[in-house]
C-alpha positions as CSV (number, residue, x, y, z in Angstrom):
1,X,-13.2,23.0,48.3
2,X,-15.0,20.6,50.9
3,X,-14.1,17.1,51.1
4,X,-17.7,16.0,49.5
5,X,-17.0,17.6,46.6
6,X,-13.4,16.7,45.8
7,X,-14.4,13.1,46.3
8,X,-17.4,13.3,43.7
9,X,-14.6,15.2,41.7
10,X,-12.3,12.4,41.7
11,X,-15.3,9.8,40.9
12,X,-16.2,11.8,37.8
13,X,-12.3,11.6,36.5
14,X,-12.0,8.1,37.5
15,X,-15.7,7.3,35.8
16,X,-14.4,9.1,32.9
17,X,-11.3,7.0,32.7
18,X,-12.6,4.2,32.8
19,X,-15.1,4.9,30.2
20,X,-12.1,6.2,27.2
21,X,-10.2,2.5,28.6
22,X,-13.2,0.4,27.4
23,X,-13.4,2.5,23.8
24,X,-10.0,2.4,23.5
25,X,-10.3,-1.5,24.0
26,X,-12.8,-2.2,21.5
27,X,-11.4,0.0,19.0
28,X,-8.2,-2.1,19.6
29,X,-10.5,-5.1,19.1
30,X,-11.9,-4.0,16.2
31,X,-8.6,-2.5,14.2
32,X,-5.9,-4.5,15.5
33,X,-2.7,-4.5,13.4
34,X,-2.5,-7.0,11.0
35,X,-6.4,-6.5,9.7
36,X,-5.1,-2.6,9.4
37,X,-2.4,-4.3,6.8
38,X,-4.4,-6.4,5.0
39,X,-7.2,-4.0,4.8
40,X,-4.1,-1.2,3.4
41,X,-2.8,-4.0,0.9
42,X,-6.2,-4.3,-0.4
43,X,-6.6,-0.8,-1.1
44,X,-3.9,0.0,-2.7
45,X,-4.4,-3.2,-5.1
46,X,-7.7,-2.4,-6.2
47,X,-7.0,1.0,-8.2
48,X,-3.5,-0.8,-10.2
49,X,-5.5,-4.0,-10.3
50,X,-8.4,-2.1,-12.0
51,X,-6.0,-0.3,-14.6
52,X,-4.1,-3.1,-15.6
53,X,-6.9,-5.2,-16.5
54,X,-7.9,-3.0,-19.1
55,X,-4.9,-2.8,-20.9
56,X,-5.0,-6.8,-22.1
57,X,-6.5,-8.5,-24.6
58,X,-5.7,-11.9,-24.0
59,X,-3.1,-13.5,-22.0
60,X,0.0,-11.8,-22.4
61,X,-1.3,-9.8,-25.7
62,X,-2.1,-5.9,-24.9
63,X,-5.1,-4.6,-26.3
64,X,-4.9,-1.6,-29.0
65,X,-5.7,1.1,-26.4
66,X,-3.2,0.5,-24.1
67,X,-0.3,0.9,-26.7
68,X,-2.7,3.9,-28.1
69,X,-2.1,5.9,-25.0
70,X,1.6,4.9,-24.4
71,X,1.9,6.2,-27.9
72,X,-0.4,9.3,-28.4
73,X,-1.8,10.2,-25.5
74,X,0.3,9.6,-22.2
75,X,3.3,11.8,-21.7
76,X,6.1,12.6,-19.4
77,X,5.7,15.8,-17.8
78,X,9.5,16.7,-16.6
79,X,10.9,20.4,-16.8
80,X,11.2,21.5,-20.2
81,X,8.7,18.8,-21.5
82,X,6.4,17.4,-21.6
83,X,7.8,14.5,-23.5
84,X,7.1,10.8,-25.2
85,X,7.3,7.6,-23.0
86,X,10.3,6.2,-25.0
87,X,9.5,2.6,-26.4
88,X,6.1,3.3,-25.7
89,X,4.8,-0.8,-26.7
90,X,7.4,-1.8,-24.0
91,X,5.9,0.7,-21.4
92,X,2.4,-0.3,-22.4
93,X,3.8,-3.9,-21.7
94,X,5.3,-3.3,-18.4
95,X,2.5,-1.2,-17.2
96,X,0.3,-3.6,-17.7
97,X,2.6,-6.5,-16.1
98,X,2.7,-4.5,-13.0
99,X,-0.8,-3.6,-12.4
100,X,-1.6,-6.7,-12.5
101,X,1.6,-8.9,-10.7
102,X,2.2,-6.2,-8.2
103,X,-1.4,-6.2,-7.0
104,X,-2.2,-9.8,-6.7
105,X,1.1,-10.2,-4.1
106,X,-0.1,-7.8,-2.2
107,X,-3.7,-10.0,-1.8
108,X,-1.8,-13.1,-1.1
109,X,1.3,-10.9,1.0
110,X,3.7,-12.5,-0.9
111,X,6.4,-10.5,-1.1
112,X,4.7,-8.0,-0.3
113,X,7.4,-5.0,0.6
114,X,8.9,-5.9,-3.2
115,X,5.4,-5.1,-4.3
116,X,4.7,-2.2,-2.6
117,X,8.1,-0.6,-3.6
118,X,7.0,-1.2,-7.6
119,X,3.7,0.2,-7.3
120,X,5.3,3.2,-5.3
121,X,7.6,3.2,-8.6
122,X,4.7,3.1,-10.6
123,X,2.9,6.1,-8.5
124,X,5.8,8.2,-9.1
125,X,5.5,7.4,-12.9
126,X,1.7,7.8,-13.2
127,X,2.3,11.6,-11.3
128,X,4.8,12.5,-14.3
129,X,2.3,11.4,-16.6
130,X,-0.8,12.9,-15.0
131,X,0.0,15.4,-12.3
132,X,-3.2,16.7,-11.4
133,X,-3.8,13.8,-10.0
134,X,-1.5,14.7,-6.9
135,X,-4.4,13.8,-4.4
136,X,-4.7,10.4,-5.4
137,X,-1.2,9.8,-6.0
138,X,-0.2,10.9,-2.6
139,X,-2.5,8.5,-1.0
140,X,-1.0,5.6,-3.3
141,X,2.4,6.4,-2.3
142,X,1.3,6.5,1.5
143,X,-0.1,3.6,1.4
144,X,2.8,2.3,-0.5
145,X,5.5,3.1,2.2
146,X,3.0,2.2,5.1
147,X,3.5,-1.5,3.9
148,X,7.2,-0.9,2.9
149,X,7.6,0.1,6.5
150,X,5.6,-2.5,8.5
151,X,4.9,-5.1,5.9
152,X,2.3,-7.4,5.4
153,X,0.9,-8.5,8.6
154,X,0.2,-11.7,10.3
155,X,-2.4,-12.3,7.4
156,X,0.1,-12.7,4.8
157,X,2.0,-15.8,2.8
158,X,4.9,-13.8,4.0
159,X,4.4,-14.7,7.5
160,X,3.3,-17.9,6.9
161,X,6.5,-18.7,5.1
162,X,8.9,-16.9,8.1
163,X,6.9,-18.9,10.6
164,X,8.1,-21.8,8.4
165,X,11.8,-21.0,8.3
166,X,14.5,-21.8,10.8
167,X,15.5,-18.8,11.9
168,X,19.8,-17.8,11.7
169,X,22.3,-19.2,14.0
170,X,23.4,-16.4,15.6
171,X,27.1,-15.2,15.3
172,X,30.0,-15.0,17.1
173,X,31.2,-11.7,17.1
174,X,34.7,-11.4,16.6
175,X,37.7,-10.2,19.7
């Protein structure tokens, strides 16, 4: 290989480097961390959020359709079943508690992991009761241990709060 031609060679490569380091940068710019997080706690809020509100009547009161299908309709599908919710009012109740607490701390990011670990609960629940539904389900519960893991991000009460407290003395450790 003549010299010419390694040296355009190496130009190309170094051209070519340099070109994947500035996408890489602005698509560091653009999805950096913490607006990952926020834009994961929003997306697994929306589909409980929408669910839950249409199980109330008024504050606290459940409409009739959402004790309807705890009752009649919903059922747990476990080997040998499938079978009735037990106390299907008081499932209705705390469905409907959930999908709606559970996704408005994940908005705010206040406690946020505790959230994310009772509407990964809830996920594993809603896949007894409708388990065709695997695809969506897995994406819930993905989502769900994604924030369990990393938390809520720098755009979160969460941090704000930790950025407010003293952090621990550190220990002694013992001789």
């Amino acid at each position: 290989m003549r010299a010419g031609s390694q040296q355009g060679f190496e130009w190309v490569v170094l051209s070519l480097a340099a070109v994947v380091k500035m996408i890489l940068g602005i698509i560091r710019c653009i999805a950096f961390p913490s607006l990952a997080q926020l834009v994961l706690r929003l997306a697994l809020a929306v589909p409980f959020w929408k669910s839950g509100i249409l199980k109330w009547g008024g504050f606290l009161r459940l409409n009739d359709t959402a004790i309807t299908l705890f009752t009649d309709e919903f059922k747990l599908h476990l080997p040998g079943g499938p079978y009735d919710f037990p106390a299907p009012t008081v499932m209705a109740f705390l469905s409907g508690c959930g999908e709606i607490g559970f996704p408005v701390l994940l908005v705010f990011g206040l406690g946020t992991r505790l959230a994310a670990t009772g509407l990964l609960f809830m996920t594993f629940i809603v896949e007894l009761t409708v388990p065709d539904g695997w695809p969506v389900h897995i994406t819930w519960a993905a989502m769900a241990l994604a924030i369990m893991a990393w938390g809520p991000g720098r755009l979160s009460a969460d941090q704000i709060i930790e950025s407010m407290v003293p952090p621990l003395p550190a220990t002694a450790k013992p001789s």
